[in-house]
DRENDO-1510 file (C-alpha; in Angstrom, 1 decimal, always signed):
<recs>
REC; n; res; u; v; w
REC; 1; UNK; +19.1; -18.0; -17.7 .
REC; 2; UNK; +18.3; -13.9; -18.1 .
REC; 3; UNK; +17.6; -11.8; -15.1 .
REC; 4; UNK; +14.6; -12.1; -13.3 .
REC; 5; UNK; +13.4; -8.7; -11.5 .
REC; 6; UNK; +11.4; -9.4; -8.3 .
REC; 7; UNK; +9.8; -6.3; -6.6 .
REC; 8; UNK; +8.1; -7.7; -3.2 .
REC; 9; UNK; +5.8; -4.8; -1.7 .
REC; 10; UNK; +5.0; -5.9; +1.8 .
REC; 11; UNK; +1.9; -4.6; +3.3 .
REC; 12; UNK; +2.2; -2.7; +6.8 .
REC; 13; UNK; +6.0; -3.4; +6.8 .
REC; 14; UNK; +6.5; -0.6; +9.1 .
REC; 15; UNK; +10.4; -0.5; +10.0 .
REC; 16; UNK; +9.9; -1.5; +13.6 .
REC; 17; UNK; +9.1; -4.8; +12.5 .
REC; 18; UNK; +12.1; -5.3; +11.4 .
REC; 19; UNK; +14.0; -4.4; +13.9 .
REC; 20; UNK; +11.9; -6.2; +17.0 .
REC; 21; UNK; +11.7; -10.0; +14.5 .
REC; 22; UNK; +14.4; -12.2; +13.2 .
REC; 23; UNK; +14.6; -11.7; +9.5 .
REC; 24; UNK; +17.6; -13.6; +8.8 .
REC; 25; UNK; +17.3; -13.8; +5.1 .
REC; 26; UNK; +16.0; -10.4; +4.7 .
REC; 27; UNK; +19.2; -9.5; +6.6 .
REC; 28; UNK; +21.4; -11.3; +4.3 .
REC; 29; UNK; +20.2; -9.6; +0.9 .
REC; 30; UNK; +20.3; -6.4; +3.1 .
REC; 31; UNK; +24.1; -7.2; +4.0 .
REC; 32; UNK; +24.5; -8.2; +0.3 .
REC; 33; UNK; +22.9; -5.4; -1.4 .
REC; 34; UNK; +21.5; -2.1; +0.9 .
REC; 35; UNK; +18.9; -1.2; +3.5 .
REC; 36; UNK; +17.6; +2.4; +3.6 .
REC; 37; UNK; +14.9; +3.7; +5.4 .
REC; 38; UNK; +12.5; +5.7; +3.0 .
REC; 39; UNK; +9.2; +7.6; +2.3 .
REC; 40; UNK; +5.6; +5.9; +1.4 .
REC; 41; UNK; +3.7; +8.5; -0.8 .
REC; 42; UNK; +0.5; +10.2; +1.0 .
REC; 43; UNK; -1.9; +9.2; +2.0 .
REC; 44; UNK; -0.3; +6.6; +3.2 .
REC; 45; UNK; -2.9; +3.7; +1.8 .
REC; 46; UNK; -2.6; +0.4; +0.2 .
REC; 47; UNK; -4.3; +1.4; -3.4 .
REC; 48; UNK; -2.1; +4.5; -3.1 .
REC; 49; UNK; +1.3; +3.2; -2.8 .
REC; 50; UNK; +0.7; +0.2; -5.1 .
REC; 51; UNK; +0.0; +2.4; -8.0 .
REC; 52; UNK; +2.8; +4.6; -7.0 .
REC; 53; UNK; +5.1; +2.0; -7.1 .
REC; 54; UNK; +3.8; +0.2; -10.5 .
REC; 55; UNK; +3.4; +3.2; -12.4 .
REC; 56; UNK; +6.7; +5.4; -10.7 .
REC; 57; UNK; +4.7; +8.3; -10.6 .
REC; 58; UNK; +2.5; +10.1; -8.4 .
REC; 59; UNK; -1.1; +10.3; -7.3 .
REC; 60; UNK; -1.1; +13.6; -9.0 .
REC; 61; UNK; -0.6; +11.9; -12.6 .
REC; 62; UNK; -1.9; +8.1; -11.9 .
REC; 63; UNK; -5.0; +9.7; -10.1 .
REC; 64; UNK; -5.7; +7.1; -7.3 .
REC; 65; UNK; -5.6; +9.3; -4.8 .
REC; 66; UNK; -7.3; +7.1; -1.5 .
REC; 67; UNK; -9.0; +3.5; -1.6 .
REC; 68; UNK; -12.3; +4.6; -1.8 .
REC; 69; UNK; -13.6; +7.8; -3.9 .
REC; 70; UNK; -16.3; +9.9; -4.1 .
REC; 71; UNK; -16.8; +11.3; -7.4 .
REC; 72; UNK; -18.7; +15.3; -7.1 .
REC; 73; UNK; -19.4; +15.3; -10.7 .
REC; 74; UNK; -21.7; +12.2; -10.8 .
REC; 75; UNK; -22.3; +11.7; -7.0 .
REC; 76; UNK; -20.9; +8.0; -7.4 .
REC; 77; UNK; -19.0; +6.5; -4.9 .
REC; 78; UNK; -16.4; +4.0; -6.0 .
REC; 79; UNK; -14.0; +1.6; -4.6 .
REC; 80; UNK; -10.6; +2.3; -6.7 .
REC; 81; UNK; -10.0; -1.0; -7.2 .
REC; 82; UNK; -10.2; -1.7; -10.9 .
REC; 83; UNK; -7.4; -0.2; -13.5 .
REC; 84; UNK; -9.8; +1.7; -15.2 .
REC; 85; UNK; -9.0; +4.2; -12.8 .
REC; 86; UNK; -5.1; +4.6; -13.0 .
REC; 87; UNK; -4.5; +7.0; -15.5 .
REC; 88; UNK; -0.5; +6.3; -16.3 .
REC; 89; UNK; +1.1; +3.2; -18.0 .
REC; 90; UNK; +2.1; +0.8; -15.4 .
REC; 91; UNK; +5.8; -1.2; -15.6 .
REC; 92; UNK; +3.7; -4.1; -16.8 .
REC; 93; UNK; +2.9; -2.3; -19.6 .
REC; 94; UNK; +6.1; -0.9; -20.7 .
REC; 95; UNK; +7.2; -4.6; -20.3 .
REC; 96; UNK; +4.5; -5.8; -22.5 .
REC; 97; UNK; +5.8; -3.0; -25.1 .
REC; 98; UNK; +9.1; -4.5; -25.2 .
REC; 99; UNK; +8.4; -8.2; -25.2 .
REC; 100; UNK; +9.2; -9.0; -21.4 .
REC; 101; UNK; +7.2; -11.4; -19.5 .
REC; 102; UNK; +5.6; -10.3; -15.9 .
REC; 103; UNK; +4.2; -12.1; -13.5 .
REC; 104; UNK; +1.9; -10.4; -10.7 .
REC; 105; UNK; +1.1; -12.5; -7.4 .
REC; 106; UNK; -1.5; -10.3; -4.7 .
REC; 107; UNK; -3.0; -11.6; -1.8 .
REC; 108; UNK; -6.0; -9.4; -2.0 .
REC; 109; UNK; -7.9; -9.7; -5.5 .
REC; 110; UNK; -8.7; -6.4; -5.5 .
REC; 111; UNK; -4.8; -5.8; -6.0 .
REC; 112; UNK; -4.7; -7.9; -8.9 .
REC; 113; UNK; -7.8; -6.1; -10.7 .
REC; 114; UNK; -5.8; -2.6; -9.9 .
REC; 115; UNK; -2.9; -3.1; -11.1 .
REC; 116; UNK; -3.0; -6.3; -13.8 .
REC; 117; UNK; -2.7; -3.9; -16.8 .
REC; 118; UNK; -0.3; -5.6; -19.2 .
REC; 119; UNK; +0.7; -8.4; -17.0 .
REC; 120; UNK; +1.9; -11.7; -18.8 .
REC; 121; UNK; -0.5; -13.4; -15.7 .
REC; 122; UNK; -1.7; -12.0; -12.5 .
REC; 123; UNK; -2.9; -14.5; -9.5 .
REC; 124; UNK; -4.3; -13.6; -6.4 .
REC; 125; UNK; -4.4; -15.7; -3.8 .
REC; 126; UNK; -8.3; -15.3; -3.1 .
REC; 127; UNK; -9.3; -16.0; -6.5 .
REC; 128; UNK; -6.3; -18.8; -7.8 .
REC; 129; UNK; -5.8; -20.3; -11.5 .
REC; 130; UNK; -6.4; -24.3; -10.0 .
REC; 131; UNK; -2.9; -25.2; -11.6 .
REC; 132; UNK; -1.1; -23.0; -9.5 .
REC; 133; UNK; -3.0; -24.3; -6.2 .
REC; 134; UNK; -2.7; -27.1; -6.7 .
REC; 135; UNK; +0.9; -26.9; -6.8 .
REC; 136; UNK; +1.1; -24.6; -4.2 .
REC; 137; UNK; -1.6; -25.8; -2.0 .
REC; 138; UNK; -4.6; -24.1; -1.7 .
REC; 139; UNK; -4.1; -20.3; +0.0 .
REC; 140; UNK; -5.2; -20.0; +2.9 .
REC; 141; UNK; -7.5; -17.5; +4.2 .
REC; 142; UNK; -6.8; -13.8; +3.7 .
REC; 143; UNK; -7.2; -12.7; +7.7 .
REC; 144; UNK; -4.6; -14.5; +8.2 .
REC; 145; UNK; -0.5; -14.8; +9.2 .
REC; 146; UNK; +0.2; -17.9; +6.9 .
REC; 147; UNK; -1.1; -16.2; +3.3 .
REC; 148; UNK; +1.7; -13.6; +2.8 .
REC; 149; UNK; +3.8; -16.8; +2.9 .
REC; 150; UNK; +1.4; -18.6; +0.0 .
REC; 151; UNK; +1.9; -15.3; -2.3 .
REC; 152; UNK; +5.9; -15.5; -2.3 .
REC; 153; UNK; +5.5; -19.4; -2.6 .
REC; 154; UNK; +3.0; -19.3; -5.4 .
REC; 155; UNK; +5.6; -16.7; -7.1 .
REC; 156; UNK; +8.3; -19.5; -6.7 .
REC; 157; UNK; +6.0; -22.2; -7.7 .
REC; 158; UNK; +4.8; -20.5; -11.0 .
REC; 159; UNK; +8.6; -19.0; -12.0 .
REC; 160; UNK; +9.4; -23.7; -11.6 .
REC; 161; UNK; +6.9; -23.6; -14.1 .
REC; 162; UNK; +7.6; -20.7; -16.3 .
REC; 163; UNK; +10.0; -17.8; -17.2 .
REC; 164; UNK; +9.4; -14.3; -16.2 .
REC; 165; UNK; +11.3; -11.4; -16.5 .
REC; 166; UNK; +9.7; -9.0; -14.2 .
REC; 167; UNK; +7.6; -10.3; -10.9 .
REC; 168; UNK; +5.9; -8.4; -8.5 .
REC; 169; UNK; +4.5; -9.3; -5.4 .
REC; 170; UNK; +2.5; -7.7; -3.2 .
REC; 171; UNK; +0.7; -8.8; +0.4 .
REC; 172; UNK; -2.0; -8.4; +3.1 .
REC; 173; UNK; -1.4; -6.3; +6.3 .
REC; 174; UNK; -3.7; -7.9; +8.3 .
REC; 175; UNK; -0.9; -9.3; +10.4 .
REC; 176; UNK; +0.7; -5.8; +11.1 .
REC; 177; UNK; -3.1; -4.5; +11.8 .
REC; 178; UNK; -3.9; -7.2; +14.5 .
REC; 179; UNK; -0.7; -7.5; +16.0 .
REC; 180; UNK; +2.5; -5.1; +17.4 .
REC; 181; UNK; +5.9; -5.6; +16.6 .
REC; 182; UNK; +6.5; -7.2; +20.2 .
REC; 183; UNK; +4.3; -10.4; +19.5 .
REC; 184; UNK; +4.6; -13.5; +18.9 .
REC; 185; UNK; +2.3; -13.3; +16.2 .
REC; 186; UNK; +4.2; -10.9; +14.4 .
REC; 187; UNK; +7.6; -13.0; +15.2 .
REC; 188; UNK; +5.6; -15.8; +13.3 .
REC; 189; UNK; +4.3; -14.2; +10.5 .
REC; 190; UNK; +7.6; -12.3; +9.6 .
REC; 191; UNK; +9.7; -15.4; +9.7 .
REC; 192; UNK; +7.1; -16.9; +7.5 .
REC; 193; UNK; +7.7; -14.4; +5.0 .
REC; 194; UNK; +11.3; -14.3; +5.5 .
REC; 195; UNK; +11.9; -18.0; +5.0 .
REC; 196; UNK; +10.1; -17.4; +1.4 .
REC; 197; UNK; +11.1; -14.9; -0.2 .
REC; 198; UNK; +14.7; -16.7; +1.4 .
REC; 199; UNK; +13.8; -19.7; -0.7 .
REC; 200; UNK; +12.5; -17.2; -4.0 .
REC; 201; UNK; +15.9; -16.3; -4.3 .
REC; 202; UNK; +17.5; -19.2; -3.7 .
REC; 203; UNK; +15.2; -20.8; -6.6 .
REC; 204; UNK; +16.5; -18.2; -9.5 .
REC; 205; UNK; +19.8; -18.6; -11.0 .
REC; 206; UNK; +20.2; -14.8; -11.6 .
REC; 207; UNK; +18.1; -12.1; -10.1 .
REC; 208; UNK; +17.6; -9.0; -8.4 .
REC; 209; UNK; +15.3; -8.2; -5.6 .
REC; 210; UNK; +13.8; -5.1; -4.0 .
REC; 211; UNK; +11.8; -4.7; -1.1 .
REC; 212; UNK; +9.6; -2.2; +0.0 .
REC; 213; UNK; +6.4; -1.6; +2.3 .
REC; 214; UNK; +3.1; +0.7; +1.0 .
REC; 215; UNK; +2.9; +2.4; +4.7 .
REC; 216; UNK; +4.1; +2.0; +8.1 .
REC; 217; UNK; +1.9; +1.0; +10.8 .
REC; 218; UNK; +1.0; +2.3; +14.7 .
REC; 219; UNK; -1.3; +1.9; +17.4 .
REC; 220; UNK; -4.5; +4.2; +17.8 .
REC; 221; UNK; -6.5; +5.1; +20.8 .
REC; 222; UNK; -8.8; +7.6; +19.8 .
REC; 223; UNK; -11.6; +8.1; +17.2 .
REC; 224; UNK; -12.7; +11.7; +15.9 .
REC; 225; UNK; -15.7; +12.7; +14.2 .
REC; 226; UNK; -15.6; +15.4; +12.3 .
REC; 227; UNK; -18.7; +15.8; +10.5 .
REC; 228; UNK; -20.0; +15.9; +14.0 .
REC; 229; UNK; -17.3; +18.5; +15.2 .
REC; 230; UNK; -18.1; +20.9; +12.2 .
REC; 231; UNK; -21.9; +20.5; +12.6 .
REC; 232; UNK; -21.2; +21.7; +16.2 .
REC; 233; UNK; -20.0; +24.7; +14.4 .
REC; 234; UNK; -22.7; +25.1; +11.7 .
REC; 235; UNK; -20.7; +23.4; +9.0 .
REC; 236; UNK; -22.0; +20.7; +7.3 .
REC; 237; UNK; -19.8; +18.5; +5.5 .
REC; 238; UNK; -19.4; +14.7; +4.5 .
REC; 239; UNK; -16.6; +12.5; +5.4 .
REC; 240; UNK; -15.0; +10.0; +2.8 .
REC; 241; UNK; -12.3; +7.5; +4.5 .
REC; 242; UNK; -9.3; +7.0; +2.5 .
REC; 243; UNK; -8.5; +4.0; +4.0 .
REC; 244; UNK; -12.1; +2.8; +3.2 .
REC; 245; UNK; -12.1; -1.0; +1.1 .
REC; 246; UNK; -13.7; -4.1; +0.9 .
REC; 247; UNK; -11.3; -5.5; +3.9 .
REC; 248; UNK; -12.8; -4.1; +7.0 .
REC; 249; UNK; -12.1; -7.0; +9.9 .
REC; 250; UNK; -8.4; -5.6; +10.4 .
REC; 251; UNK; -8.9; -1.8; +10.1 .
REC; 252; UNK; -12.6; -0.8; +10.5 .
REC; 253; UNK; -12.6; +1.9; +7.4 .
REC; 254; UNK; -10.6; +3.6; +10.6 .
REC; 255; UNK; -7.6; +5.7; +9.4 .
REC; 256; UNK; -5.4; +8.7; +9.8 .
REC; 257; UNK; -6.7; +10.4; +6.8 .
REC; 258; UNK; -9.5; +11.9; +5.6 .
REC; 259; UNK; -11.2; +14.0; +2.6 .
REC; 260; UNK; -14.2; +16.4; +3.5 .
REC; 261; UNK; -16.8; +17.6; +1.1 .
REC; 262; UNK; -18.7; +20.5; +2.1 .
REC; 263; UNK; -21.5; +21.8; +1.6 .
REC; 264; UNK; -22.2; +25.4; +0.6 .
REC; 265; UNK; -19.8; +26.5; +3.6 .
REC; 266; UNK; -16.9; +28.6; +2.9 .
REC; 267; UNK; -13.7; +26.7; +2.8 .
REC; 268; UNK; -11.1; +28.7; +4.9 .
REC; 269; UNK; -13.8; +28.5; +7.8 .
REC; 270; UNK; -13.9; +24.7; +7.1 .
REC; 271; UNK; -10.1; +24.5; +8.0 .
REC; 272; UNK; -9.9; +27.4; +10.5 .
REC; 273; UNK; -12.4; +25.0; +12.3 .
REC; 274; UNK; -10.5; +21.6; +11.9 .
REC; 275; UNK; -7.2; +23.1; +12.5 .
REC; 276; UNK; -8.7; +24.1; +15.7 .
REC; 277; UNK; -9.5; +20.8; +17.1 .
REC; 278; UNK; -7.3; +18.7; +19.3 .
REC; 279; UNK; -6.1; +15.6; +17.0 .
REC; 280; UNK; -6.2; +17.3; +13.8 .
REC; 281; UNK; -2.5; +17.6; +12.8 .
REC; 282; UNK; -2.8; +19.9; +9.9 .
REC; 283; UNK; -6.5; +20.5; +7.5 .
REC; 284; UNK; -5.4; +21.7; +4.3 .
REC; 285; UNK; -7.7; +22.7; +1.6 .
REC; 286; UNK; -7.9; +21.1; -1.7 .
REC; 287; UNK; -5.8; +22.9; -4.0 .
REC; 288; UNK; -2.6; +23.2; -1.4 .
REC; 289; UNK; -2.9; +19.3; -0.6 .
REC; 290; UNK; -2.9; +18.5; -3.9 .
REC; 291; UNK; -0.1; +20.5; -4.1 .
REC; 292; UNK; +2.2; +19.4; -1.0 .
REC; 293; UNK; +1.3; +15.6; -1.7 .
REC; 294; UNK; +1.5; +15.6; -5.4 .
REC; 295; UNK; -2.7; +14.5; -5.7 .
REC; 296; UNK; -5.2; +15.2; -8.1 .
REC; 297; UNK; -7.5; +17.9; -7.3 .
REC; 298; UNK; -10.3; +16.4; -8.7 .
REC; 299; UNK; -10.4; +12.6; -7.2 .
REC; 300; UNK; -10.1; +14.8; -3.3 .
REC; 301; UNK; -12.2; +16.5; -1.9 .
REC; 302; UNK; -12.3; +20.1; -0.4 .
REC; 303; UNK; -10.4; +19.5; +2.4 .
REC; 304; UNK; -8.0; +17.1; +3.7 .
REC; 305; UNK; -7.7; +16.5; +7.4 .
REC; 306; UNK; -4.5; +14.4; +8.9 .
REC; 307; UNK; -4.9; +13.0; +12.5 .
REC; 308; UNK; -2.2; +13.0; +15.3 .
REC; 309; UNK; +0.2; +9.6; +16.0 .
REC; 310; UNK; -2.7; +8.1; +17.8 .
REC; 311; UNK; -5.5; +9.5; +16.0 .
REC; 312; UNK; -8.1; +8.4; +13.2 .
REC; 313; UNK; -11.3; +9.6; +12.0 .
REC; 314; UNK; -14.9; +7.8; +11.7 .
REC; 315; UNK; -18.2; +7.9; +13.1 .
REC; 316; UNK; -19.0; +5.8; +16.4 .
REC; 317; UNK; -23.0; +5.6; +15.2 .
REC; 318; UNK; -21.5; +3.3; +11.8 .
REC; 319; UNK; -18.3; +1.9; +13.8 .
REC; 320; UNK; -17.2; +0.7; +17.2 .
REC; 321; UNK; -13.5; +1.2; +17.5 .
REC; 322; UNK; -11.5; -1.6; +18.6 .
REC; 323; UNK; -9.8; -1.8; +22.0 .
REC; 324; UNK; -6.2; -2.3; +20.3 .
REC; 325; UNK; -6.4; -0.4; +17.0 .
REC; 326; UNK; -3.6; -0.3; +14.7 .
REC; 327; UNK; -3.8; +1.7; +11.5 .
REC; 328; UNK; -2.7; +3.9; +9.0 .
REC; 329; UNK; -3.3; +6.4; +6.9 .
REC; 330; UNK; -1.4; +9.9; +7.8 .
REC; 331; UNK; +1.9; +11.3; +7.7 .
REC; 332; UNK; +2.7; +8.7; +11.1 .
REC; 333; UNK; +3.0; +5.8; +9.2 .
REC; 334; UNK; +5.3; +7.3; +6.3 .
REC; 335; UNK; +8.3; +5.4; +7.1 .
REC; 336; UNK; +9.1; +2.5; +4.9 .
REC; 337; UNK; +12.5; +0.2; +4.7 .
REC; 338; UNK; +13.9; -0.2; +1.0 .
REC; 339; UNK; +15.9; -3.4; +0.2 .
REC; 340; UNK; +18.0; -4.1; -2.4 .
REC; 341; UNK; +19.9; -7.0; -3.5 .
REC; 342; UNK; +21.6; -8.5; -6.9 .
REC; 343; UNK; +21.2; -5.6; -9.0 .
REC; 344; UNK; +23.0; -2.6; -10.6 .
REC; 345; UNK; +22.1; +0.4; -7.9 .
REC; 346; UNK; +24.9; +2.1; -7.7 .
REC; 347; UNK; +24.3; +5.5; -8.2 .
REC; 348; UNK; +20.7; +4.8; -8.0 .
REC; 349; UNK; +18.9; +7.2; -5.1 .
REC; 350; UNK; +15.7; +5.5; -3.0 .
REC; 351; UNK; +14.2; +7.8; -1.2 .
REC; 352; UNK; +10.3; +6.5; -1.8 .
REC; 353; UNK; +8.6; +3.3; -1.9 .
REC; 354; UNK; +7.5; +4.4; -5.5 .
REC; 355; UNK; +11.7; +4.7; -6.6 .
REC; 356; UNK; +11.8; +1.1; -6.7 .
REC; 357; UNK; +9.3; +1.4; -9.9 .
REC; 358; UNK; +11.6; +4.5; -11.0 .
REC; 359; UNK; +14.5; +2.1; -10.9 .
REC; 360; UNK; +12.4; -0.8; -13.1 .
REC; 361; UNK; +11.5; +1.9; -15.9 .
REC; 362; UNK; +15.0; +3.5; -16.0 .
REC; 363; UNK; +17.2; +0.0; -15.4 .
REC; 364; UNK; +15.5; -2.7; -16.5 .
REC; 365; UNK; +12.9; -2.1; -19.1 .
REC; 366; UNK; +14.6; +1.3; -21.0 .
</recs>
């Protein structure tokens, strides 16, 4: 039987979890293969990483530069959730090009609408061919602990049914959101996925497997608004969350991260201002953001603000913050593990999340 490639991008994974909850398999391929502790690419968002990873380039070339984007040009305002917005060929692609078979599982649909390009078949657990649950069972819901398990099942299931050369799977971090490291929660839902992607690799005669997360996760206990902060100051601007999606239950739209469009205010005062405020780890103005993070100037917008470890930014008029916050978005939640296991690495540098597509392009599908 030829090699199957298996890339499993675990939402949230921040490294802590794997150090506080017993991941016996995840241990073994580690032992087996490597773990090394790496970089997500900023900002540190699910649509962002994903695309990173798929297309082993940056935001600055693929273009999704946040979940949510407002477009100056047109004045629309767009989830990027669709591959009509990713603006590089994707390893599904390539593998298309060269007569490979992929297989994409997502617990979010709006995953598999992203990223699908070129896929062989895509399945997301919210939106399932019937074939596949009923021989899976059906998923069950996606705010909860259990459904990571259903995506790396379904994978299994579908790969009994058919041949694949290329699989990736990618999850819901509604589980790291809700619940820290220490819980029981999180004890559950990490052997859950362990026990899995355990039994995916037991299930295929010949393959290699890496494993990665989009972002890291941590607690927050503060909320900032800066519209209102810069109005204080006479600047007017508008606030787009990075972190904003369809999936709000877990994370609010409340992140680390967060573009600013002003209006007819100078931009230097815009930053002076921000960089002044207690919170703000670093405001950065379009152009050098783009530059530092590898972004495309034109999907940002005129400033970029980062909040501090416990930080994020939003408005308390359109949100209430939860009492125990956890969230993402900034330069806090940029640490990721890497996992490798079965294939030919030697030699091979991972430094990002979005190598383990750099290694597909370069040693499997060349």
């Amino acid at each position: 039987m030829p090699l199957t490639t298996v890339v499993v991008m675990v939402d949230g994974l921040d490294p802590e979890y794997l150090e506080r909850c017993d991941v016996p398999r995840l241990r073994d391929l580690a032992d087996g293969g490597f773990m090394v502790e790496g970089k997500a690419i900023m900002p540190t968002v699910t649509n962002v990483n994903n695309v990173s990873l798929v297309t082993a380039s940056y935001p600055q070339s693929h273009g999704i530069t946040s979940n949510y984007w407002l477009d100056r040009d047109s004045g629309a305002e767009h989830y990027m959730e669709s591959g009509e917005f990713v603006q590089s060929e994707n390893m599904f692609q390539r593998a298309e090009a060269i007569g490979a078979r992929s297989l994409l599982v997502t617990a979010k649909d709006k995953l598999r609408r992203l990223l699908s390009a070129g896929t062989t078949l895509s399945v997301s657990s919210e939106q399932p061919p019937q074939w596949v649950a009923g021989g899976v069972g059906e998923p069950p819901p996606i705010y909860s602990i259990e459904v990571n398990q259903w995506v790396v099942d379904a994978a299994r299931y579908i790969l009994g049914q058919e041949s694949y050369d290329l699989v990736y799977l990618t999850t819901t971090d509604y589980a790291m959101h809700t619940y820290a490291p220490d819980q029981p929660e999180s004890a559950k839902h990490l052997w859950l996925l362990d026990e899995a992607i355990g039994k995916l690799v037991d299930s295929l005669s010949e393959v290699q497997i890496m494993i990665t997360a989009d972002h890291g996760m941590s607690p927050k206990t503060e909320m900032l608004n800066l519209e209102e902060r810069l109005a204080q100051q006479g600047i007017r601007a508008q606030a787009v969350p990075i972190i904003k999606d369809r999936y709000t239950v877990h994370h609010s739209n409340l992140g680390g991260c967060i573009y600013l469009y002003l209006e007819d205010t100078d931009v230097d005062a815009a930053v002076d201002a921000l960089n002044n405020i207690d919170g703000v780890d670093q405001a950065l103005p379009r152009d050098e953001a783009a530059r530092k993070f590898r972004l495309m100037p034109s999907r940002i917008g005129d400033v970029m603000a980062l909040g501090s470890e416990g930080v994020v930014f939003g408005d308390a008029e359109q949100v209430t913050m939860p009492q125990q916050l956890r969230s993402h978005g900034s330069l806090h939640e940029e640490r990721v593990p890497i996992i490798g296991f079965g294939g030919d690495f030697d030699g091979f540098e991972f430094q990002e999340n979005r190598d383990l597509g750099r290694y597909v392009f370069q040693r499997v599908l060349d």
